[in-house]
N, C-alpha and C positions, 0 to 999 in steps of 0.2 A: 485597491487592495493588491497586495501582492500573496508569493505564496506564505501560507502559513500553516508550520503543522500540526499535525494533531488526529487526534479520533474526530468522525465526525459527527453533527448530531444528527444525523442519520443511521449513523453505529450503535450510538446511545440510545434511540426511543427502538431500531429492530432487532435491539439484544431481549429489550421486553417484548416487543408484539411478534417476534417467531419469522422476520424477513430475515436474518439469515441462518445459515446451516454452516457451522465453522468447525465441524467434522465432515462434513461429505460433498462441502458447497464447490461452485466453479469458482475461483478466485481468477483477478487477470491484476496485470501493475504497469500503465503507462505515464510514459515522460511526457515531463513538459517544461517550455522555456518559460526566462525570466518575464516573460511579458504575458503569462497566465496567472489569471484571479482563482485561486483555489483556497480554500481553510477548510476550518471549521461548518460552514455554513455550505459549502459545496453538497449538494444533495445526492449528485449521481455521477454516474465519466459524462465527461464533454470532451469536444474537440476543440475550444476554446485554448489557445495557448499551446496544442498539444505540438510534442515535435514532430518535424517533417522532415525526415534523411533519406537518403537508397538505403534502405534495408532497415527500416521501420514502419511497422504497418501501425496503422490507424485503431488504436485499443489499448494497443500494446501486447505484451506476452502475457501467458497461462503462467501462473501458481501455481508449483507444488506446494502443502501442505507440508512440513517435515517435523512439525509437534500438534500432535490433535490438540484442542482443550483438555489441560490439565490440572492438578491442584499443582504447587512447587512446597513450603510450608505448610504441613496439617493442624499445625498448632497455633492456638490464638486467630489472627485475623489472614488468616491465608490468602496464596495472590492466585488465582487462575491467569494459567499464561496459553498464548501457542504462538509459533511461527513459521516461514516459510523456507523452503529454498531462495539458493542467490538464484539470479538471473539474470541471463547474458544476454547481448545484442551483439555479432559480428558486422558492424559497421559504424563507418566513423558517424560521430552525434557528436551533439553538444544537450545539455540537459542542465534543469536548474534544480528540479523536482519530481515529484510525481504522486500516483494516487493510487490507491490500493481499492478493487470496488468488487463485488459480485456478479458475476456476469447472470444475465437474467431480471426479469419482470422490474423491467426499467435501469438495471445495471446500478443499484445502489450505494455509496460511498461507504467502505469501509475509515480510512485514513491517508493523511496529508504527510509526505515528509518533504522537507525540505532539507536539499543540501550543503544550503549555505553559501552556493558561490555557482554560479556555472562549473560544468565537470563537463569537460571535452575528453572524447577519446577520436584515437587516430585508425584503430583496427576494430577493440571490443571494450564494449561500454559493459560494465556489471552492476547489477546494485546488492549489492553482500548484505542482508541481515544481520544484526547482533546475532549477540550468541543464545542457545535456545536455554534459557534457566528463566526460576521466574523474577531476579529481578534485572535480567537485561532484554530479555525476548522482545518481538519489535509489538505486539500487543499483548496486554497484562493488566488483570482489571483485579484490585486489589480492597 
């Protein structure tokens, strides 16, 4: 497997059983190269694949939060959305992907994204968010 993204089904059964807290929880979003097995199926963070540069720590970076859970459409079949902050790394990296998970009681998998291609930067690596509405925000359950 390679990466593949997505919410994961660890996102889907702790939206029912109350693992996470997606107004007040720790979020973190670490990279990883093409030769990490991540999707759907990916349960928690690993260091499996993760990237290894001077001036990447092992996790990755903190989450802000920049849309709590929202409704976007009140009418008919409405989409609850939220999203984060971009988030920066000043050093060079390469990256293929990465993983969005909870930090805490086993560090749970949020979501997969994949970017398609290796993304090298030579100074600051970012990874930009859509935009926060609810039908582009990078989670949105409808």
């Amino acid at each position: 497997m390679a990466i593949a993204q997505g919410a994961t089904n660890t996102f889907k059964v702790g939206l029912l059983d109350g693992t996470f807290d997606l107004a007040a929880g720790s979020f973190k979003i670490a990279l990883y190269t093409g030769a990490a097995s991540i999707g759907p199926d990916t349960t928690a963070y690993t260091t499996d694949g993760e990237v290894v540069a001077s001036g990447y720590t092992a996790g990755g970076e903190a989450l802000t939060i920049s849309q709590v859970p929202t409704i976007g459409n009140q009418t008919g079949n409405a989409t609850a959305y939220l999203s984060f902050s971009n988030v920066t790394w000043t050093s060079a990296l390469t990256a293929r992907g990465a993983l969005i998970y909870q930090v805490g009681s086993g560090n749970p998998s949020v979501c997969v994204l994949d970017f398609g291609a290796d993304k090298t930067s030579t100074t600051t690596f970012t990874v930009q968010f859509p935009a926060v509405t609810s039908t582009a925000a990078i989670i949105r359950i409808s």
